[in-house]
C-alpha positions as a LaTeX table, in Angstrom:
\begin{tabular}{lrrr}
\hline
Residue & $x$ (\AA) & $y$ (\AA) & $z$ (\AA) \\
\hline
Unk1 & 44.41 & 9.69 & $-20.42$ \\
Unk2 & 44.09 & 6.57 & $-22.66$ \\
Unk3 & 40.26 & 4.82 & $-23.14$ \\
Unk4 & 42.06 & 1.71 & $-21.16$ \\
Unk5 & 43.35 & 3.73 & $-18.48$ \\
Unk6 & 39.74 & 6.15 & $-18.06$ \\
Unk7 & 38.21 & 2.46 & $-17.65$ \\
Unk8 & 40.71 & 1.21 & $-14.91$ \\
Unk9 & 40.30 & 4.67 & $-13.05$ \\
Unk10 & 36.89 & 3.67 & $-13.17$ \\
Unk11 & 37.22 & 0.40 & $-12.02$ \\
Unk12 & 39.55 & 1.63 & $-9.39$ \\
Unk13 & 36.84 & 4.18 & $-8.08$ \\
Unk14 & 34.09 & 1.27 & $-8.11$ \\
Unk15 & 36.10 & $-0.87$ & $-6.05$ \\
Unk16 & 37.26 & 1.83 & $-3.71$ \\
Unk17 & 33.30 & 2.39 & $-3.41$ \\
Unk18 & 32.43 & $-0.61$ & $-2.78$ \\
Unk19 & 34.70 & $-1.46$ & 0.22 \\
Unk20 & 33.95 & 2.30 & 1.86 \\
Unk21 & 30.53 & 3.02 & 1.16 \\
Unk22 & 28.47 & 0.63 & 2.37 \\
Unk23 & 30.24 & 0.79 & 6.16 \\
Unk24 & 30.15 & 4.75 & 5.24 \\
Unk25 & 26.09 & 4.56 & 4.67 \\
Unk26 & 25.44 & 2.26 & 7.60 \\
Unk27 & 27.20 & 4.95 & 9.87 \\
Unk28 & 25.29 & 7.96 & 8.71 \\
Unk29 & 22.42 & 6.13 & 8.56 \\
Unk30 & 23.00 & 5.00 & 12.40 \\
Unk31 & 24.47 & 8.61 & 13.15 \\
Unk32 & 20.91 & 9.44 & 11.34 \\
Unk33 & 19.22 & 7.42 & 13.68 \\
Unk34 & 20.74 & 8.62 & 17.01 \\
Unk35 & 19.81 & 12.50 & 16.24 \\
Unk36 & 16.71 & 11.64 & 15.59 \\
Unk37 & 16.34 & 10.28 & 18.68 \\
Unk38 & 17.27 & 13.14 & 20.54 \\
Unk39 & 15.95 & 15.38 & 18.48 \\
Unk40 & 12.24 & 13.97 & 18.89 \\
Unk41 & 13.17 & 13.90 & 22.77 \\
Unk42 & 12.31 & 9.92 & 22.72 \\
Unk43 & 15.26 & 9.19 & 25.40 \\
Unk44 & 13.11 & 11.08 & 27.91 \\
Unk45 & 9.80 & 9.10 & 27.42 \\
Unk46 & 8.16 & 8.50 & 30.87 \\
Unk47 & 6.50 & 5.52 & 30.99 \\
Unk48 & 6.15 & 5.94 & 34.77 \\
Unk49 & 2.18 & 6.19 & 33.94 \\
Unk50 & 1.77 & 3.65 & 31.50 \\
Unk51 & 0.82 & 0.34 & 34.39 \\
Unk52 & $-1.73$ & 2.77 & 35.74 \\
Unk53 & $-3.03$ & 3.90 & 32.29 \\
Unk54 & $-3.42$ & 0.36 & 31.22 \\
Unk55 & $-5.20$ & $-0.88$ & 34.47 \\
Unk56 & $-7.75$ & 2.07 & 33.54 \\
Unk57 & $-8.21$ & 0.53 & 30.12 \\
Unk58 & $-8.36$ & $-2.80$ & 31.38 \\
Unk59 & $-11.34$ & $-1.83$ & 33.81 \\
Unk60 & $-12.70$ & $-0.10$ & 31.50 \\
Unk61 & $-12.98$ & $-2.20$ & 28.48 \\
Unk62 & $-13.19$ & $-5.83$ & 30.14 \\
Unk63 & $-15.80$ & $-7.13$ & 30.03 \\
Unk64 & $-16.42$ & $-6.50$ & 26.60 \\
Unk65 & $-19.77$ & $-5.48$ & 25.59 \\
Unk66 & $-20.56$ & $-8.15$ & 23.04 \\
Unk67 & $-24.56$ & $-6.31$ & 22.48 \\
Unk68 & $-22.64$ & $-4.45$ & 20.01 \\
Unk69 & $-21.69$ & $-7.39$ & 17.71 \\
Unk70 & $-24.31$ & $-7.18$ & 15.24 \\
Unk71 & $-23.35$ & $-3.10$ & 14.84 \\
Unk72 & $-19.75$ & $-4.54$ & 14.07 \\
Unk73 & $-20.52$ & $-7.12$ & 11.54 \\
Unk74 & $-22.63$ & $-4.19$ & 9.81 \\
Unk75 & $-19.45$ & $-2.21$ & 10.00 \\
Unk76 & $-17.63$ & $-4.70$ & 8.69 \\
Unk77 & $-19.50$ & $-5.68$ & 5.39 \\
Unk78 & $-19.58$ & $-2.05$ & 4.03 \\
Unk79 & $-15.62$ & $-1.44$ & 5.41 \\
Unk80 & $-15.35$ & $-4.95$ & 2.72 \\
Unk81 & $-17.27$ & $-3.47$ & 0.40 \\
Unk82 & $-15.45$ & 0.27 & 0.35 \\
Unk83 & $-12.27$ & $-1.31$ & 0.06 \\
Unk84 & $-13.18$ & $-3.71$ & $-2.90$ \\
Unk85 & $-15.12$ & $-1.22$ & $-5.16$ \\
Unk86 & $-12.27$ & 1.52 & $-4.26$ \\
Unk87 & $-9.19$ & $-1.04$ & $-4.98$ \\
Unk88 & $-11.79$ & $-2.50$ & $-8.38$ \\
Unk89 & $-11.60$ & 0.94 & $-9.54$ \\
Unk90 & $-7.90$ & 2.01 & $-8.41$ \\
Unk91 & $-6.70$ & $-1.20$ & $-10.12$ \\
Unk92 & $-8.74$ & $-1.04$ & $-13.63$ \\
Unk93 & $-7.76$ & 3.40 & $-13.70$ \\
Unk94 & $-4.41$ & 2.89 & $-13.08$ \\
Unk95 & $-3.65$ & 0.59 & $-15.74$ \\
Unk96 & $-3.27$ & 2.94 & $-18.65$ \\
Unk97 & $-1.41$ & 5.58 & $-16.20$ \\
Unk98 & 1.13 & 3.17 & $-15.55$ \\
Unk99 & 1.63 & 1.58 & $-18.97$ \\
Unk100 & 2.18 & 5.15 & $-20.17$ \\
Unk101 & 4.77 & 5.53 & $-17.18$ \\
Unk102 & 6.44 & 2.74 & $-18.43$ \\
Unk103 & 10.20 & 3.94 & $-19.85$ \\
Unk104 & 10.61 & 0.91 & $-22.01$ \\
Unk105 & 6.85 & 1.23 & $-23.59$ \\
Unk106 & 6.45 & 5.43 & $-23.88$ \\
Unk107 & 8.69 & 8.19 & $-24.65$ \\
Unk108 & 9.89 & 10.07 & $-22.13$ \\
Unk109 & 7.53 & 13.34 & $-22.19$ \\
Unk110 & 4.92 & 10.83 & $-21.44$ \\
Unk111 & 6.25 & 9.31 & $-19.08$ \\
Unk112 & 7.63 & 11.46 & $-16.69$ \\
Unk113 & 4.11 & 13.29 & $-16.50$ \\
Unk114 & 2.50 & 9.92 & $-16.01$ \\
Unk115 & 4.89 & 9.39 & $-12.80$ \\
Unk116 & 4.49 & 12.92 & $-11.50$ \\
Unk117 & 0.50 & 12.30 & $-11.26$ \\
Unk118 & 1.12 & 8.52 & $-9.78$ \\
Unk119 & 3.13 & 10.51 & $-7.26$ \\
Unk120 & 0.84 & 13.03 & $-6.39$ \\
Unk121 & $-1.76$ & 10.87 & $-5.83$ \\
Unk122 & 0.80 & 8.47 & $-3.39$ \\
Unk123 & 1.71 & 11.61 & $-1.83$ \\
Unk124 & $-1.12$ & 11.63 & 0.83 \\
Unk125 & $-2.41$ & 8.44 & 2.68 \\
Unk126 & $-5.80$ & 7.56 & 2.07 \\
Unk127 & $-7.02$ & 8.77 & 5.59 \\
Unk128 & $-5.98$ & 12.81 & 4.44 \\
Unk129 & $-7.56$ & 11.74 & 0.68 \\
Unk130 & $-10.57$ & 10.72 & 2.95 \\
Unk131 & $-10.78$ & 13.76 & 4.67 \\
Unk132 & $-10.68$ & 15.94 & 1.71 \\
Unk133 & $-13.72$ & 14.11 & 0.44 \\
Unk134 & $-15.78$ & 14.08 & 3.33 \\
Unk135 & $-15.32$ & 18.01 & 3.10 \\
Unk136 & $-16.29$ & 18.05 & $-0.55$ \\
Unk137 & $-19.30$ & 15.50 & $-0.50$ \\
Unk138 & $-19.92$ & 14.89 & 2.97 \\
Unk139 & $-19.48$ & 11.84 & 5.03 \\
Unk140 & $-20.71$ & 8.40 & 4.54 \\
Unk141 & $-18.91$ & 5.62 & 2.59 \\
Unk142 & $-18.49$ & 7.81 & $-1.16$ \\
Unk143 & $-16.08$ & 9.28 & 0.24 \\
Unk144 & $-14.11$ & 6.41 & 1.44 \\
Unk145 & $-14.79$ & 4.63 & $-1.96$ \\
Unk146 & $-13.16$ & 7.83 & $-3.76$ \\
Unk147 & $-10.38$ & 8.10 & $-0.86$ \\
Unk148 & $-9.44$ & 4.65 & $-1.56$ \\
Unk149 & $-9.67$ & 4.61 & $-5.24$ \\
Unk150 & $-6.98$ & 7.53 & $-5.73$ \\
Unk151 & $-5.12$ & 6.30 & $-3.40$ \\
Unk152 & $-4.76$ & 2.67 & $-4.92$ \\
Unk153 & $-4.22$ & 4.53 & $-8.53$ \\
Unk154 & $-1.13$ & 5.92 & $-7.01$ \\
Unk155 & 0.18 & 2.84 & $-5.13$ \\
Unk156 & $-0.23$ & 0.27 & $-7.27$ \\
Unk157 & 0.11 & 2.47 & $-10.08$ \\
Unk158 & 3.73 & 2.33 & $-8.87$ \\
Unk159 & 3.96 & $-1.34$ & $-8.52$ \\
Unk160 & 2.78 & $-1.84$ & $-11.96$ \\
Unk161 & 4.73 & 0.30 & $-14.23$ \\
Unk162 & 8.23 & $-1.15$ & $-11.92$ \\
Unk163 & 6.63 & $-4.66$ & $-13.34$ \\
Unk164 & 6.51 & $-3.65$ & $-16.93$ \\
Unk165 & 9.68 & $-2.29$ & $-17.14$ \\
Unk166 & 11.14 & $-5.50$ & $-15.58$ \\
Unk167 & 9.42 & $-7.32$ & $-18.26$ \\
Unk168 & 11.79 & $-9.36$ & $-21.06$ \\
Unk169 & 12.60 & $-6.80$ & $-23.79$ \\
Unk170 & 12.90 & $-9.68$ & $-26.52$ \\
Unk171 & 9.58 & $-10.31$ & $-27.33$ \\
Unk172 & 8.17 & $-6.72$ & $-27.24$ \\
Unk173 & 11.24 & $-5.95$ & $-29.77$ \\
Unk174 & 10.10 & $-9.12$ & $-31.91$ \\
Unk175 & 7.03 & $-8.64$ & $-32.00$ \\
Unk176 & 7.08 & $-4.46$ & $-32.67$ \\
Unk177 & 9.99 & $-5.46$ & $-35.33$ \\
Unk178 & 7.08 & $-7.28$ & $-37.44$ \\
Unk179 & 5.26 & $-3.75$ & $-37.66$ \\
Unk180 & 2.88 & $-4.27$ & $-34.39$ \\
Unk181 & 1.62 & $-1.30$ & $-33.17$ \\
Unk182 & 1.81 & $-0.24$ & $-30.13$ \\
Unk183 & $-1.75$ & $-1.40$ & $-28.98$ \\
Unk184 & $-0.95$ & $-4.40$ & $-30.33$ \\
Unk185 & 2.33 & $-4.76$ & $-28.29$ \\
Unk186 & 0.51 & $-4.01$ & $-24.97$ \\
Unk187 & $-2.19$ & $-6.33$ & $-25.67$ \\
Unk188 & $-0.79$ & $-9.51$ & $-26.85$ \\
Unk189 & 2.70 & $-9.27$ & $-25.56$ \\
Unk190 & 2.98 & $-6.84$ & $-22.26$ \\
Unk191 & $-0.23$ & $-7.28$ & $-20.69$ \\
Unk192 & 0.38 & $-11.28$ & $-20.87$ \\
Unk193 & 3.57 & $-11.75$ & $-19.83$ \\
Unk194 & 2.59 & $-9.12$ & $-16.65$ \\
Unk195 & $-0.85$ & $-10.44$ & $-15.92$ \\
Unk196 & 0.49 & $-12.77$ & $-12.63$ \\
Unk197 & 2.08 & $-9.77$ & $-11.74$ \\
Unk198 & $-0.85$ & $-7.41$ & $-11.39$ \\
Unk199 & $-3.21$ & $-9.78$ & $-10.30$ \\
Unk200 & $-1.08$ & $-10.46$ & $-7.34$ \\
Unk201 & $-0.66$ & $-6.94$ & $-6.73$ \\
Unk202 & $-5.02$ & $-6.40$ & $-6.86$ \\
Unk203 & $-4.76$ & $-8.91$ & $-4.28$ \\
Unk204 & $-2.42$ & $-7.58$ & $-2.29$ \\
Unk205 & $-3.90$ & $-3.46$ & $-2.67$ \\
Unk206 & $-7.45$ & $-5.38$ & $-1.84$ \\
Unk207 & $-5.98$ & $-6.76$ & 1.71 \\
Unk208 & $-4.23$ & $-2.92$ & 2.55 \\
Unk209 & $-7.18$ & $-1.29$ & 1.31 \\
Unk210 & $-9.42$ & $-3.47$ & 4.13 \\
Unk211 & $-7.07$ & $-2.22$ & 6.81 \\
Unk212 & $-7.48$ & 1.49 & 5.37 \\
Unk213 & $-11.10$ & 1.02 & 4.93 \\
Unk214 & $-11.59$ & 0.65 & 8.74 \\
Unk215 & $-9.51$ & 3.56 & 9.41 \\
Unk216 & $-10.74$ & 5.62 & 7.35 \\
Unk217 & $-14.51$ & 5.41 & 9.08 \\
Unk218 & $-12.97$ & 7.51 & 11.66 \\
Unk219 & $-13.16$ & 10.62 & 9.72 \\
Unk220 & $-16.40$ & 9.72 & 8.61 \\
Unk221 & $-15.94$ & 8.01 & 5.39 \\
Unk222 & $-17.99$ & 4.93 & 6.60 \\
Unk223 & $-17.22$ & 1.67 & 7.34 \\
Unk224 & $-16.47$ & 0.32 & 10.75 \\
Unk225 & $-14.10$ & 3.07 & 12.10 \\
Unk226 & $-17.71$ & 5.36 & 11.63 \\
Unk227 & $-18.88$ & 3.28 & 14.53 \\
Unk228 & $-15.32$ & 2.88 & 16.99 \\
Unk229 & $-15.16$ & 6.77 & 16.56 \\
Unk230 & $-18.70$ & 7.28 & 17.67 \\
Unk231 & $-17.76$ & 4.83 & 20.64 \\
Unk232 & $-14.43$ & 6.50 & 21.33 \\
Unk233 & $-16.40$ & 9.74 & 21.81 \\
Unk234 & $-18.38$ & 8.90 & 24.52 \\
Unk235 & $-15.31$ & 6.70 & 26.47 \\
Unk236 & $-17.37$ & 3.21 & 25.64 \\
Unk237 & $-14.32$ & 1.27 & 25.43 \\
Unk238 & $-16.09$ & $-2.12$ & 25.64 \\
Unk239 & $-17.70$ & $-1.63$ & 22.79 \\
Unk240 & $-14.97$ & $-0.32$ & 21.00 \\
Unk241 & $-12.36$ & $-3.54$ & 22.22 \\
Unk242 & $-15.02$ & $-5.55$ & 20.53 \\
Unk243 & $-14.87$ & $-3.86$ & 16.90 \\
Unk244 & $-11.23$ & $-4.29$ & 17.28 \\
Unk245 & $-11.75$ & $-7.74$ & 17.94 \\
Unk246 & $-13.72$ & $-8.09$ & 15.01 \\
Unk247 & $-11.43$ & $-5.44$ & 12.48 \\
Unk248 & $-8.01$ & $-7.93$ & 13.54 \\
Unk249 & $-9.84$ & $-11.30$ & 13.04 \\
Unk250 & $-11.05$ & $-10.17$ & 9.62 \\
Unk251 & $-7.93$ & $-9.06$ & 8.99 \\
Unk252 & $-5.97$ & $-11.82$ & 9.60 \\
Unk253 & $-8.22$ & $-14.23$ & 7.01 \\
Unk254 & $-8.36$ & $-11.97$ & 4.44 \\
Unk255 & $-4.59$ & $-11.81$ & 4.74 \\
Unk256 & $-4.36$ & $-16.06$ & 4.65 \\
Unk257 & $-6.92$ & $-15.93$ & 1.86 \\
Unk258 & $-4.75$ & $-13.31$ & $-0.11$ \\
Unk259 & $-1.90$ & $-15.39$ & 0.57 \\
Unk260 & $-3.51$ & $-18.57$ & $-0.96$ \\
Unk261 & $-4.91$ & $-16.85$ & $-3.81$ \\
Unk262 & $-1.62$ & $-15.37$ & $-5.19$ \\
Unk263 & $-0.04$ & $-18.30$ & $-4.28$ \\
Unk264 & $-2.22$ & $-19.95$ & $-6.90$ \\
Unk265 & $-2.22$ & $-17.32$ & $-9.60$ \\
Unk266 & 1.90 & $-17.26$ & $-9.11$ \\
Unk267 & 2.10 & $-20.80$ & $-9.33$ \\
Unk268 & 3.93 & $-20.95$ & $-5.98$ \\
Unk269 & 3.37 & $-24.96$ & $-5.07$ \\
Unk270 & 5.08 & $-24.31$ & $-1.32$ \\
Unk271 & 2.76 & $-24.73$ & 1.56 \\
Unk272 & 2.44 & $-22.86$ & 4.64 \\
Unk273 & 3.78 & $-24.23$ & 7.71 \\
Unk274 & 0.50 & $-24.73$ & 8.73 \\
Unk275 & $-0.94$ & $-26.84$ & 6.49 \\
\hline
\end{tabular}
């Protein structure tokens, strides 16, 4: 078979591809879908209960029991500050990990060792990582700081090496062609051109890390899921509806205020539809 001919079989095959495979993968992944369901047994759910087990709930958690307010805000603050000093030091240690990770940057026997440790750290959420800690050093908020710090090397770890390698190739090839060295490249031309990138990425680790913060208190890794455990144990759930309360307000400003903020570092001049 000619070189012309390999490259029209080619062609052929690409096209065929492209008008059969994406039906194909929608089917399997609906086909997928439809086992699942059956095999998790979700077709036979009873909600039969669920009015009365909500009326309970209701009863028992309205009126809230607002005496517990000050306890919340308490929670609160040291939930904030776990999940800035964990994402602080996530962000600043995963740096190097994911510049070496970085195909276009490092060989790849560095690399691929690099992405096997982002991995493993990604591998288990922050609650487990949590867990593991408050075995090893007890509970209180250390081990949500280190819970959320590995966890945050892994995630955005991720994030950042996909953003260097989407980088433009030009200048790093100009600029290593004048006999840069590598350090050199990194600092004046890759950490530049990526540093909207990453900052919008702290920002956005800093708002999942608040969210993962809270939960994480459950397991005893401080913060205010330490206190809505302690009130789930003894059935107080109108104390506990009013950490809630507090955990989704905060929330939802620290997500607007993310918003803004990488809005501003990304240069994005659009306003929100409720401005």
């Amino acid at each position: 078979m000619s070189e012309s001919e390999h490259h029209a079989t080619a062609a052929t095959i690409r096209a065929t591809l492209g008008t059969f495979g994406r039906p194909l993968i929608f089917g399997l992944a609906l086909l997928l879908a439809i086992w699942s369901i059956w095999v998790l047994e979700l077709h036979g759910t009873d909600f039969s209960g669920g009015a009365e087990g909500l009326s309970f709930l209701y009863g028992a958690a309205i009126p809230p029991e607002m005496s517990v307010l000050e306890v919340g805000l308490r929670g609160l603050l040291e939930t904030l500050y776990i999940a800035y000093v964990g994402t602080l030091f996530g962000v600043v240690l995963s740096l190097p990990v994911s510049l070496v990770a970085s195909r276009n940057l490092f060989p790849w026997y560095l690399t691929l060792p690099a992405r096997w440790l982002l991995a493993v750290l990604r591998v288990l959420p922050s609650i487990l990582w949590a867990v593991i800690f408050v075995i090893l050093i007890g509970t209180g908020p250390a081990a949500g700081v280190f819970a959320i710090t590995l966890y945050t090397i892994g995630f955005v770890g991720k994030l950042e090496y996909e953003a260097f390698e989407g980088l433009d190739s030009a200048p790093i090839e100009a600029v290593s062609a004048l006999g840069a060295t590598r350090l050199q490249v990194l600092r004046f031309v890759v950490l530049p051109q990526a540093i909207n990138s990453l900052i919008s990425q702290s920002m956005f680790m800093f708002e999942y890390n608040v969210r993962h913060a809270a939960a994480i208190g459950i397991v005893g890794a401080g913060g205010i899921g330490y206190y809505i455990m302690g009130y789930l144990d003894f059935l107080q759930y109108d104390r506990v509806i009013v950490l809630l309360a507090i955990v989704f307000l905060a929330v939802l400003i620290i997500d607007e205020l993310s918003y803004r903020l990488r809005a501003l570092f990304l240069g994005d001049t659009r306003t929100s539809l409720s401005s």
